[in-house]
MIRO-9369 format. One line per 5 residues: number of its first residue (from 1); for each residue x, y, z of C-alpha. Coordinates in Angstrom, 2 decimals, m for minus. Each point is the difference from the previous one (the first is absolute). Last residue first. Layout:
NUM = X/Y/Z ~ ...
This chain:
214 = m2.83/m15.57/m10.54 ~ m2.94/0.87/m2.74 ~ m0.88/m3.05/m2.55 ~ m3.87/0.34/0.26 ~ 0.12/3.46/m0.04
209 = m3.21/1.96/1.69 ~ 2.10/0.22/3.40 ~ 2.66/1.88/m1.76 ~ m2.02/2.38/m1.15 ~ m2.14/0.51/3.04
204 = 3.12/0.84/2.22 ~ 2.02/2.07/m2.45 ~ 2.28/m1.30/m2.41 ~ 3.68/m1.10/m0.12 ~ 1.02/m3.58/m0.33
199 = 3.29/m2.47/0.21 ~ 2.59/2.67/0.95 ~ 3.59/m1.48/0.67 ~ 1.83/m0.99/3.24 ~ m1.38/m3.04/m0.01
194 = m3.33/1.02/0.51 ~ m1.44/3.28/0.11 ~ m3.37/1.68/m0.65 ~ m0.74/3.46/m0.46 ~ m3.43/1.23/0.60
189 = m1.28/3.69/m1.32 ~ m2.10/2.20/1.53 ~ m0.19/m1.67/3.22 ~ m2.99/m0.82/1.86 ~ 0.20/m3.90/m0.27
184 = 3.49/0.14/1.11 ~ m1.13/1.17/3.63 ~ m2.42/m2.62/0.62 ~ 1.93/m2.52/m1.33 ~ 2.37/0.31/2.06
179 = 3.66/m0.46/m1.20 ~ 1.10/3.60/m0.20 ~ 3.30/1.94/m0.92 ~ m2.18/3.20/m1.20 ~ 1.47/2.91/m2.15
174 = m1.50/2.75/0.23 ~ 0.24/2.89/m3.49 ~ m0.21/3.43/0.71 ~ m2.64/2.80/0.02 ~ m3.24/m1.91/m0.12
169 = 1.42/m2.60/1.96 ~ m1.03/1.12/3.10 ~ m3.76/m0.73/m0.61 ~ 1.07/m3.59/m0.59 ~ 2.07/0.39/2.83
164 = m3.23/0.98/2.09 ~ m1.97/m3.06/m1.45 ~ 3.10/m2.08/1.15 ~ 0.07/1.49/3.55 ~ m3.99/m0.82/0.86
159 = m0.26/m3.31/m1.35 ~ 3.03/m0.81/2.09 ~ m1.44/1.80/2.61 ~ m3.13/m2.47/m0.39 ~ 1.89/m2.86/m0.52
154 = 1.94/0.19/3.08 ~ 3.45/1.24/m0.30 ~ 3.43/m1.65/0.37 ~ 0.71/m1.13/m3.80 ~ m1.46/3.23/m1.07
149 = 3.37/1.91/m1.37 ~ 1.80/m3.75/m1.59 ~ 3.17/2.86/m0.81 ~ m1.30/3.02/m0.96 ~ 1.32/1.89/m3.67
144 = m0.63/3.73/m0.39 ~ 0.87/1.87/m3.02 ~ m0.71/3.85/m0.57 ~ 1.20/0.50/3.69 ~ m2.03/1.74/2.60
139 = 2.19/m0.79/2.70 ~ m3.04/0.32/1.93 ~ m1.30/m3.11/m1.41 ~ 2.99/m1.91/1.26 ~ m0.78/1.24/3.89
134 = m3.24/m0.81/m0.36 ~ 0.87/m3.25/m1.77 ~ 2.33/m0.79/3.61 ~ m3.07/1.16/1.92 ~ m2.12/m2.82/m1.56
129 = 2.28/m2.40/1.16 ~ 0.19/0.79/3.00 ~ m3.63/0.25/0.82 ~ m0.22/m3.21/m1.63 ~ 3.13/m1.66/2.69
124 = m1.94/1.70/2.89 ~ 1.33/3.32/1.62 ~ 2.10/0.31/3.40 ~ 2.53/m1.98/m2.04 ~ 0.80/3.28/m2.53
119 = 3.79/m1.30/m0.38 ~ 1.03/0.98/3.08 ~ m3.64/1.95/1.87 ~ m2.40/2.20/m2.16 ~ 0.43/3.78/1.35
114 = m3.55/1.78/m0.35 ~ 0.31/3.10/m2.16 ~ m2.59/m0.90/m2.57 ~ m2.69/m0.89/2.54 ~ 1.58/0.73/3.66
109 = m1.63/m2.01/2.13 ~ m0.74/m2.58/m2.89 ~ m3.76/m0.50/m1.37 ~ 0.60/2.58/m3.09 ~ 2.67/m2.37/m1.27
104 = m2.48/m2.57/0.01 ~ m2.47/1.40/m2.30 ~ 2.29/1.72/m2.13 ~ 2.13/m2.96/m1.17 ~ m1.30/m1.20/m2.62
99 = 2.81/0.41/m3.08 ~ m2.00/2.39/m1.69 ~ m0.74/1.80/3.57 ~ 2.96/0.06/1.34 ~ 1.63/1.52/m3.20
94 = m2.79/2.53/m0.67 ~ 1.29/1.16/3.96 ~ 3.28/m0.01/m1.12 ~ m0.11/2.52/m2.35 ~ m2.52/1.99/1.66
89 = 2.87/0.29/3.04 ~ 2.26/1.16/m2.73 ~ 3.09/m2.60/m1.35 ~ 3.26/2.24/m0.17 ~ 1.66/m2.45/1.86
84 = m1.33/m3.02/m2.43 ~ 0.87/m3.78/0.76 ~ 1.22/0.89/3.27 ~ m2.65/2.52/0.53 ~ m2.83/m3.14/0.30
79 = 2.42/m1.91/2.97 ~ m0.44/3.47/1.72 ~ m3.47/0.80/m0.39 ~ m0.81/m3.63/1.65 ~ 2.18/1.20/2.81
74 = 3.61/m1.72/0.39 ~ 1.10/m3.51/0.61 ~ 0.54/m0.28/m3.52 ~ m1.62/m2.73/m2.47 ~ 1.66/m2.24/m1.76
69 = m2.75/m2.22/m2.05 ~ 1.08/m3.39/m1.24 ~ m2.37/m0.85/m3.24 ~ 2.02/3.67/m1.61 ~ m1.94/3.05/m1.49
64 = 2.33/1.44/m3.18 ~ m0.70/3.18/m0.60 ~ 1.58/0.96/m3.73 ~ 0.90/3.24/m1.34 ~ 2.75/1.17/2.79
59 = 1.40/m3.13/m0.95 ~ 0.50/0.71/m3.35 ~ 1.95/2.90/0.55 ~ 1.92/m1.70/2.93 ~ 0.89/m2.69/m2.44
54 = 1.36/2.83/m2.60 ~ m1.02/m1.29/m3.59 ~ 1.42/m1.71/m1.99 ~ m0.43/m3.19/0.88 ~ m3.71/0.49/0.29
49 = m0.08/0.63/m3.56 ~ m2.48/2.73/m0.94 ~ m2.70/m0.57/m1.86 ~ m2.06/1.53/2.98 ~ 1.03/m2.91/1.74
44 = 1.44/m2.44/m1.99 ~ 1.67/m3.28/1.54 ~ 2.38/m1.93/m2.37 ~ 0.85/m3.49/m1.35 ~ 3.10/m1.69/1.64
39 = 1.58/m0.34/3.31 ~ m3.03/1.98/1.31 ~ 0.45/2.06/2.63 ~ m1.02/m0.98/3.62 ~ m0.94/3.02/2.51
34 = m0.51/1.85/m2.70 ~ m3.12/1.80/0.71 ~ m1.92/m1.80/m2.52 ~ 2.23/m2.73/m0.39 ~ m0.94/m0.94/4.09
29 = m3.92/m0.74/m1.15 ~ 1.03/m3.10/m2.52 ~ 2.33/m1.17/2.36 ~ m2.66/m0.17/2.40 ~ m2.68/m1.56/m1.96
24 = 2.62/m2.42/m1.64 ~ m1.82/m3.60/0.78 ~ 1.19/m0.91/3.43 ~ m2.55/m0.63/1.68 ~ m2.68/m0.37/m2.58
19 = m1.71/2.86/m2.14 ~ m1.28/3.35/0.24 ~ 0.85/3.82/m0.90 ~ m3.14/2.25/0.36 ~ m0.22/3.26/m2.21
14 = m2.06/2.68/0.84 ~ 0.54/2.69/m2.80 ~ m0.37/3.17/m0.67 ~ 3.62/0.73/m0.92 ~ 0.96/m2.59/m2.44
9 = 1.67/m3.68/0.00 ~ 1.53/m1.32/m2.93 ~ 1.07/m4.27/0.05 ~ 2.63/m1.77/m1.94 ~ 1.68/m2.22/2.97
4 = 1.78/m3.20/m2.84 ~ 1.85/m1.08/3.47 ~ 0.21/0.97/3.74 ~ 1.73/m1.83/2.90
């Protein structure tokens, strides 16, 4: 799935992963966690060797935000304190609002204690979405990785969530899945995959500028 992957990635950083169906962004996002492990190479975190290290160690490093959300039939506050139970209620209100959720959480009956229905259906597919990053950003984790994380918002909230990740990153490194445009083109740092193997790096403008740039 993956080949000749040489690539360091640093706290502070946006990073957006992008390429064709099919191309390794995935795969390239499950090492970190070790979901997959590499069958030959290694992945360094910290300079330490994620095969040697206790997987619920790691794990309880990394966030990692999936495309399919799985939300609880449970109060907002609720499907927030199963990513963190000792998350306070300032906690997840920064949370909320990074991820863009304030304004219409504070429209339900109930605000942050309002009971979304199985599988959070009484909100719309962005609103769900954007709850499910909530609920990652509350992890507070010094790596987060989100799965495609604007693919169901307007471009305004999109505009809205990846200047507030941006902001988020300050104290970890994101890690975007993305294939807008409009969401790459604000990243720190692009990777781009083909093949299974990485065929340019840059930011938005620099790669852009080059005349032979995938």
């Amino acid at each position: 799935a993956l080949k000749d992957i040489n690539l360091e990635l640093s706290v502070g950083e946006l990073v957006a992963l992008v390429g064709p169906t099919g191309a390794g962004k995935t795969s390239l996002a499950y090492l970190i966690p070790a979901l997959l492990t590499p069958t030959s190479g290694r992945v360094l975190i910290d300079d330490h060797d994620v095969m040697d290290v206790d997987v619920d160690s790691l794990r309880q490093q990394v966030t990692f935000v999936f495309q399919e959300h799985t939300l609880l039939s449970e109060s907002i506050r609720e499907n927030l304190r199963l990513a963190n139970p000792d998350a306070t209620l300032a906690e997840m209100e920064q949370a909320l609002a990074t991820a863009g959720c304030t304004e219409f959480v504070e429209k339900l009956p109930d605000g942050i204690d309002t009971v979304i229905g199985r599988s959070g259906d009484t909100l719309s597919v962005g609103q769900q979405q954007r709850l499910s990053i909530a609920r990652g950003l509350v992890r507070n984790t010094r790596i987060l990785i989100l799965d495609e994380p604007t693919a169901a918002l307007d471009p305004q909230t999109e505009n809205q969530l990846v200047l507030a990740l941006r902001a988020a990153a300050a104290g970890r490194l994101v890690v975007i899945i993305a294939h807008r445009l409009s969401t790459i083109r604000r990243a720190d740092r692009i990777v781009f995959l083909d093949g299974g193997e990485i065929k340019d790096v840059g930011n938005h403008e620099a790669l852009m500028s080059r005349p032979d740039s995938a």
